[in-house]
C-alpha positions as CSV (number, residue, x, y, z in Angstrom):
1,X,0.0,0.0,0.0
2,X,2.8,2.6,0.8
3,X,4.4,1.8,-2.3
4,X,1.4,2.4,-4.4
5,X,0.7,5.4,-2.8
6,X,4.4,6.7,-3.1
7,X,4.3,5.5,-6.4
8,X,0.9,7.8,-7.1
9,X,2.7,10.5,-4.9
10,X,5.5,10.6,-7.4
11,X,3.5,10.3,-10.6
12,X,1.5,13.2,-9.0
13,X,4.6,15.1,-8.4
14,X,5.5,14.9,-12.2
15,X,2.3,15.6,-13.4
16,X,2.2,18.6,-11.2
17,X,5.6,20.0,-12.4
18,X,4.1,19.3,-16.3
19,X,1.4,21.5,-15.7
20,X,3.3,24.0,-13.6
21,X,6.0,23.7,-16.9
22,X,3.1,24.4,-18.6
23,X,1.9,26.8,-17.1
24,X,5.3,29.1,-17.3
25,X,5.6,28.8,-21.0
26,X,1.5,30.0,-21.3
27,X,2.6,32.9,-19.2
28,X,5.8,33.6,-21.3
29,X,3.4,33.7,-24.3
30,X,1.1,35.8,-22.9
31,X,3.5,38.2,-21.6
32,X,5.5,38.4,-25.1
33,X,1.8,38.7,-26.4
34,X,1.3,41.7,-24.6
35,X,4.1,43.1,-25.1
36,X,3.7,42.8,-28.4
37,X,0.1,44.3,-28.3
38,X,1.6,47.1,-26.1
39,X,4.2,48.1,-29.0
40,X,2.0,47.6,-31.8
41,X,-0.2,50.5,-29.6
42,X,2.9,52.5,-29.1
43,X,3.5,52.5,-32.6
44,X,0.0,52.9,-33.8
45,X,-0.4,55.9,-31.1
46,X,2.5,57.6,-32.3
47,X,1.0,56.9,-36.5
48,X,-1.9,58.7,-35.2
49,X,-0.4,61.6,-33.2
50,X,2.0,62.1,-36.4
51,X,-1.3,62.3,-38.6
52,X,-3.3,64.7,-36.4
53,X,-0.3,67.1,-36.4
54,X,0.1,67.0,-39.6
55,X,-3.4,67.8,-40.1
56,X,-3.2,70.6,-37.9
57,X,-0.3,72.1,-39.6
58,X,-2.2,71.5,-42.9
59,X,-4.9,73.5,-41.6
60,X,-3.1,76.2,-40.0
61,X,-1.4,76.8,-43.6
62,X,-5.0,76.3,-44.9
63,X,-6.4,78.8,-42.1
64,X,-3.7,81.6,-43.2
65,X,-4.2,81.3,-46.9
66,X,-7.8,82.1,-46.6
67,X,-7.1,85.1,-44.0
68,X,-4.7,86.3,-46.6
69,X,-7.4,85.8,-49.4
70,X,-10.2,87.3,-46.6
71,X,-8.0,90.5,-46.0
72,X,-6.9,91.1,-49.6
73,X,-11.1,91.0,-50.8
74,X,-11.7,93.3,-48.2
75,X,-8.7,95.6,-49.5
76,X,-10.5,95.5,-52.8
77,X,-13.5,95.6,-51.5
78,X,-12.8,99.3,-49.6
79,X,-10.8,100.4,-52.5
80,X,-14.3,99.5,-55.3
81,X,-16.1,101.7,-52.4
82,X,-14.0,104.5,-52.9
83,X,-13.6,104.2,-56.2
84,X,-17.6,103.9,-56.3
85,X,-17.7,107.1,-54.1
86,X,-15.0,109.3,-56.1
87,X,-17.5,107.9,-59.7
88,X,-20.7,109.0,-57.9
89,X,-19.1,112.7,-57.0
90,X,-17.6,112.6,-60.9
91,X,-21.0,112.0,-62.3
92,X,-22.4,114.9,-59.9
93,X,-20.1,117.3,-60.9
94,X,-20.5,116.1,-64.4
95,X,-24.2,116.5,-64.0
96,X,-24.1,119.3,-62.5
97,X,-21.4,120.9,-65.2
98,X,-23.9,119.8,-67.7
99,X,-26.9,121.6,-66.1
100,X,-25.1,124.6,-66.3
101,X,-23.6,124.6,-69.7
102,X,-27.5,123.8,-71.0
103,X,-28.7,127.1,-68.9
104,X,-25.5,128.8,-70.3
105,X,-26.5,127.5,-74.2
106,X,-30.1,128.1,-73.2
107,X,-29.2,132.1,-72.1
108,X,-27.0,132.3,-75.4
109,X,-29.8,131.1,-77.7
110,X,-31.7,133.5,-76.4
111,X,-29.8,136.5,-76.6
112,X,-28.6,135.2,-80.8
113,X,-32.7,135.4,-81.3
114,X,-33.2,138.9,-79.9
């Protein structure tokens, strides 16, 4: 009976180191796993970090060509307004001009009939 049971005891004992063999090498795996999954997110962190910034910088350049474009319409746009304004007073003068050179012409025709 003791023999059996030291014979059990041992076969235990091997099976028990097997599994605990096992066991070791399943948690090697999973650790390289992990670190593996941990780089791979390093890396694809860093991809996507690298892509937003270069977005943003993309944009900023964006931003500052339309500001430039903005600020020159407006230029042109104040300098049409005064060009607009200095027409307008032309064409009043001009009108004006006219106006008198028809009362003038008028006052002449008048005074060749007498």
């Amino acid at each position: 009976q003791l023999h059996l049971t030291m014979s059990e005891k041992n076969e235990l004992t091997m099976r028990l180191e097997v599994v605990q063999k096992e066991l070791q090498e399943k948690e090697s795996e999973v650790k390289r796993e992990i670190s593996e999954y941990k780089d791979r997110l390093l890396q694809a962190e860093k991809e996507h970090q690298d892509a937003l910034t270069e977005a943003k910088q993309k944009n900023e350049v964006e931003i500052q060509a339309c500001q430039e474009k903005v600020n020159s319409l407006q230029h042109f746009i104040s300098s049409q307004k005064l060009e607009i304004e200095y027409l307008k007073s032309s064409k009043e003068e001009l009108n004006n001009s006219l106006k008198d050179s028809k009362q003038a012409l008028g006052e002449l025709l008048k005074i060749k009939v007498r």
